[in-house]
C-alpha positions as CSV (number, residue, x, y, z in Angstrom):
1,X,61.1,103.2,116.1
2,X,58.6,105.3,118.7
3,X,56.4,103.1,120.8
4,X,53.3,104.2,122.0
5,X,54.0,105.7,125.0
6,X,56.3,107.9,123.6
7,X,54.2,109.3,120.8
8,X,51.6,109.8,123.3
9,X,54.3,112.3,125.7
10,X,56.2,113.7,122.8
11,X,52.7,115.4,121.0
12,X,51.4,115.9,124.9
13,X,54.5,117.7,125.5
14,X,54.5,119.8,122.2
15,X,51.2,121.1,122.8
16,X,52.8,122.3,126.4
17,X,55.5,123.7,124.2
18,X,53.5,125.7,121.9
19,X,51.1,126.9,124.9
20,X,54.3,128.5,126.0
21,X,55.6,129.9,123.1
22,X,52.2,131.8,122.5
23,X,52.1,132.8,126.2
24,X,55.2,134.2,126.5
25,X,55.3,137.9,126.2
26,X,59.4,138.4,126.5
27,X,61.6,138.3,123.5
28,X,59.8,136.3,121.2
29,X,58.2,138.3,118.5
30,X,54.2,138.6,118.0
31,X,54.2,136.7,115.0
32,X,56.0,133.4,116.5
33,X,53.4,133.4,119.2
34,X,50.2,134.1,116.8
35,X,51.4,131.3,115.2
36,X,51.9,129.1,118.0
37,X,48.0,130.3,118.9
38,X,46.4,129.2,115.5
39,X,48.4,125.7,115.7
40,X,46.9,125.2,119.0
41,X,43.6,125.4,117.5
42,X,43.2,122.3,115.8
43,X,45.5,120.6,118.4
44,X,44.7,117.6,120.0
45,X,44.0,118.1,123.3
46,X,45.0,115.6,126.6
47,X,40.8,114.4,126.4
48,X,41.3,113.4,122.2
49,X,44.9,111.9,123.1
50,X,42.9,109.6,125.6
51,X,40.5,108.7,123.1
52,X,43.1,107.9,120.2
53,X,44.8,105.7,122.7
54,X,41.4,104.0,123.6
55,X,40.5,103.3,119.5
56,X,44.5,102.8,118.0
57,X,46.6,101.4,121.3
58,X,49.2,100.7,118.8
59,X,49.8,104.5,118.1
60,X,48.8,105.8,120.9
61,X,48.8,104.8,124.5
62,X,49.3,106.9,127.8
63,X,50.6,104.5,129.6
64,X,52.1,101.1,128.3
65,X,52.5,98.0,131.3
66,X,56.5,97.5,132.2
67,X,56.6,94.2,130.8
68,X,54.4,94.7,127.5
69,X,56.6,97.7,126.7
70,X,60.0,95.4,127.3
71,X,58.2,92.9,124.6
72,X,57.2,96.0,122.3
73,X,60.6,97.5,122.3
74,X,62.7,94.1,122.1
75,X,60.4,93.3,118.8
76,X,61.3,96.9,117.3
77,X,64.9,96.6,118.1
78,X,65.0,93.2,116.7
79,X,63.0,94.1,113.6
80,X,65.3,97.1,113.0
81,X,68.0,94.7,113.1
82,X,66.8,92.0,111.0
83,X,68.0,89.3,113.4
């Protein structure tokens, strides 16, 4: 199960991913990268990822404290589990 945290850094870093992908201008073809452009379009930016984690901390959070993410992961594992 992801926690917070790591939903926030895994879509933060696939926005860095596809601004890559439609910047780079050796060996990938035209049509990967124009579609990397119109999927950035409608992505959430670093501003809208601050605001879901402000309204849903449960989905989204940039930063989770060391202790409440211990809790949040032990309750995952132990709910994956079923002990």
């Amino acid at each position: 199960m992801t926690l917070p945290d790591e939903r926030y850094r895994a879509v933060a870093r696939t926005r860095i991913f596809l601004e890559s992908i439609s910047n780079n201008r050796s060996g990938l073809s035209q049509e990967l990268r124009d579609e990397a452009r119109a999927l950035l379009r409608h992505y959430p930016s670093d501003h809208d990822l601050d605001l879901a984690g402000e309204s849903a901390p449960m989905v989204f959070q940039k930063r989770m404290e060391p202790l409440y993410r211990m809790v949040k992961q032990y309750e995952q594992d132990k709910d994956e589990t079923g002990t």
